[in-house]
C-alpha positions in Angstrom: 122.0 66.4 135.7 120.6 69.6 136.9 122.8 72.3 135.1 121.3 71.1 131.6 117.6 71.2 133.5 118.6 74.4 134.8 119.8 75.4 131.4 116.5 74.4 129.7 114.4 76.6 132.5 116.1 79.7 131.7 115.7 79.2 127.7 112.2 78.4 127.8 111.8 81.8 131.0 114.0 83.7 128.3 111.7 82.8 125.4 108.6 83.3 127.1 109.8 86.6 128.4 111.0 87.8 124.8 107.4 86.1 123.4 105.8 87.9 125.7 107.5 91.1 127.0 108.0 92.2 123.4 104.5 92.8 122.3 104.1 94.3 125.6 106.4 97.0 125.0 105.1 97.1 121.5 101.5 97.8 122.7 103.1 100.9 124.9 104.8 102.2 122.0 102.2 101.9 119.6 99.8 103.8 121.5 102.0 107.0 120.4 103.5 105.5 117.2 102.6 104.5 113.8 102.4 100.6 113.7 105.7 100.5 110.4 105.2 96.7 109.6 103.2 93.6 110.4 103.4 90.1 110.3 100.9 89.5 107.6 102.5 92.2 105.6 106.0 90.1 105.8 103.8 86.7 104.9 102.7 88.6 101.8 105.8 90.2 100.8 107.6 86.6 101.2 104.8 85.4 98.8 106.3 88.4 96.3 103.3 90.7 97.0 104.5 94.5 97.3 103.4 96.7 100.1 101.1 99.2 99.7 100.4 101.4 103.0 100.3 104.8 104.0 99.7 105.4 107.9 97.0 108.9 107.8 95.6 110.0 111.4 91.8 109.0 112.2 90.8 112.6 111.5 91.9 111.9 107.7 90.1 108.9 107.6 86.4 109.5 106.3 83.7 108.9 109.4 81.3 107.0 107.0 84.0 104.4 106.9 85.2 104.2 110.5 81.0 103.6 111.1 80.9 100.7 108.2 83.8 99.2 109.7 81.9 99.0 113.3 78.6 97.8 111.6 80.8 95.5 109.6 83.1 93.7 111.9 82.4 94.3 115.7 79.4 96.3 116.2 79.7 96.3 119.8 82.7 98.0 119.5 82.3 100.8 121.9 80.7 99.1 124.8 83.4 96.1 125.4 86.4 95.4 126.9 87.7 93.5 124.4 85.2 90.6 123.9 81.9 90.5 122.9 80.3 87.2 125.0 77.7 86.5 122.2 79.5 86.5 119.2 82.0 84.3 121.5 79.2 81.9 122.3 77.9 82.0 118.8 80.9 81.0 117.1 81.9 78.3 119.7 78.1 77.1 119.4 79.1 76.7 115.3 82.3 75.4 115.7 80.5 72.8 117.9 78.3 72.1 114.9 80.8 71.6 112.5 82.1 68.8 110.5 85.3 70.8 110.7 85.8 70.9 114.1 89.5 71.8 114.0 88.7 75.4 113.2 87.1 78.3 115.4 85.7 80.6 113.3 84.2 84.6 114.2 83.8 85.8 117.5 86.6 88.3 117.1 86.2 91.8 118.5 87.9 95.0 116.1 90.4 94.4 119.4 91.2 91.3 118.8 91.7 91.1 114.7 94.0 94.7 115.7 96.5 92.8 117.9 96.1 90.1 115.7 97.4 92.0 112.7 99.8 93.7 114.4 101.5 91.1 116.4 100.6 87.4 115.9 100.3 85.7 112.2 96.6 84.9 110.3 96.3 80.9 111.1 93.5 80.0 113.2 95.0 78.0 116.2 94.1 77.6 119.7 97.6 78.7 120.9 97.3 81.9 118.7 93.8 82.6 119.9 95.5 82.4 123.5 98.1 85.1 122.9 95.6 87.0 121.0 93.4 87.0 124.0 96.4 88.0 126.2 97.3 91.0 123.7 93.8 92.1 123.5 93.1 92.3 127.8 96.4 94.6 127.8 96.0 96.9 124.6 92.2 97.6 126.2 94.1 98.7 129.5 96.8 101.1 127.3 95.0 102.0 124.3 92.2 104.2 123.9 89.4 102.7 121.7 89.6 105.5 119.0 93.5 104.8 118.6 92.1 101.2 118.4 90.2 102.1 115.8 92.5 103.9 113.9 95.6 101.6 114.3 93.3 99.5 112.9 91.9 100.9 109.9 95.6 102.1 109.3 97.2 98.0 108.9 94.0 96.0 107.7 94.6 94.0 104.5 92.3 95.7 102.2 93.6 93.8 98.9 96.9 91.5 97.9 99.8 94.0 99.2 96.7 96.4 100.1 96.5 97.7 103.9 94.9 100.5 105.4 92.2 102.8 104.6 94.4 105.2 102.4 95.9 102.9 100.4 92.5 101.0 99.7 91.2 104.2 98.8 93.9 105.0 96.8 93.5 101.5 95.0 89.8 101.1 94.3 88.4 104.3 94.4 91.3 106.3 93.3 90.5 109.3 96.1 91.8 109.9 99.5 90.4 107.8 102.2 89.0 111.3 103.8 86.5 111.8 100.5 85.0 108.6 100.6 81.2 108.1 100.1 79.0 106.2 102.1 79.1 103.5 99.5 82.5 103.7 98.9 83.0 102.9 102.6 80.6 100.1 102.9 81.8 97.9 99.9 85.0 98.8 101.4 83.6 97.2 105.1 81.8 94.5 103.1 84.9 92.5 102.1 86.8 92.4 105.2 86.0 88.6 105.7 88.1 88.1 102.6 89.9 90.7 101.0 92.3 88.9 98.4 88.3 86.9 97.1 86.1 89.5 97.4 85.6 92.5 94.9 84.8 95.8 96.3 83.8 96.8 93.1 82.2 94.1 91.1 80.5 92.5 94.2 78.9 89.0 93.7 75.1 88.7 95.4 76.3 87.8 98.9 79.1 90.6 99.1 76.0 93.1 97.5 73.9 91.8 100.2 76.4 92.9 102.7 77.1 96.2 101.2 73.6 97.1 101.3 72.9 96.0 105.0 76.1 97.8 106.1 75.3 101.2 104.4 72.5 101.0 106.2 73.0 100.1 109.0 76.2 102.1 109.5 73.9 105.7 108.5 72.1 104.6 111.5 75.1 103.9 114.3 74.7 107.2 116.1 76.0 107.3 119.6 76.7 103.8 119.4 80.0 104.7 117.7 80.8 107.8 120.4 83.3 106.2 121.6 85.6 107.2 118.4 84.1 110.8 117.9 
């Protein structure tokens, strides 16, 4: 009876050192490398959504857009390792609140959506939310906040088969994503909640709302975003 026990240890070691060790390795490697593909980009393309993505370097992203982003998503950004307590707090006191209680919604850092997007898949569940924490503690201790930033900004759905700044650029704004306005860059930030429902450019009064707040807002980051100059 204890070779098939024995058997079922090392399956379940070996899967949990493939779950785990892999994105590990990945992390290291990515902190030099372009991030090629991502899960959410293979749920799409199952789907029959095409793949629209062009990795460019931070330097060729515009800075208006890199600040919208902050403002947008995770405005804390620069001063955390990883998780910001209050938006944590916030969105457990909410999920408390809720008729829905089978969901956990916000609370995630620019950190935690990256390592999301790059190595886990989009459904909310407590044992995603536990590897995403994982992956977030070690890609703080390997990767530098601006390539953060950038891998980022470079793997974000931006649209259906949209990801990254250039090709959502390319695709609404029909420009690089290095000559983007101020307002291009915060309608692009304003519909990160929901990309494939919200328009960038024919924004409904909420999404409006947000654009508005971001742009200003985001003119008014300063050193708060120094940590990606």
């Amino acid at each position: 009876m204890s070779q098939p026990k024995g058997k079922g240890r090392f399956v379940v070691g070996l899967l949990l050192a493939v779950g785990v060790g892999l994105p590990v390795v990945a992390c290291l490697v990515f902190a030099l490398l372009p991030v090629p593909y991502t899960p959410l980009m293979a749920l799409r393309a199952g789907g029959g959504a095409e793949t629209r993505q062009t990795w460019v370097p931070l330097e060729r992203i515009a800075p208006q857009l890199v600040s919208a982003v902050i403002v947008a998503e995770d405005a804390k950004f620069c001063e955390h390792f990883g998780f910001d307590r209050e938006s944590i707090e916030s969105a457990w006191r909410r999920y408390l609140a809720s008729s829905n209680s089978r969901r956990l919604r916000g609370g995630s850092t620019i950190t935690q959506q990256t390592v999301k997007n790059v190595f886990l898949w989009p459904e909310r569940s407590w044992l995603r939310k536990g590897l995403e924490a994982w992956l977030t503690v070690f890609a703080e201790m390997v990767w530098t906040k601006r390539r953060t930033i950038e891998i980022y900004l470079n793997v974000v759905e931006w649209g259906n088969g949209v990801y990254g700044a250039e090709a959502a650029a390319r695709h609404h704004f029909r420009k690089s994503a290095a000559d983007l306005s101020a307002d291009e860059a915060a309608r692009l930030a304003a519909v990160l909640p929901s990309p494939r429902r919200w328009s960038v450019n024919a924004p409904g009064p909420r999404v409006s709302e947000r654009i508005k707040r971001i742009r200003n807002q985001a003119a008014a980051l300063g050193a708060r975003r120094a940590c990606v100059d």
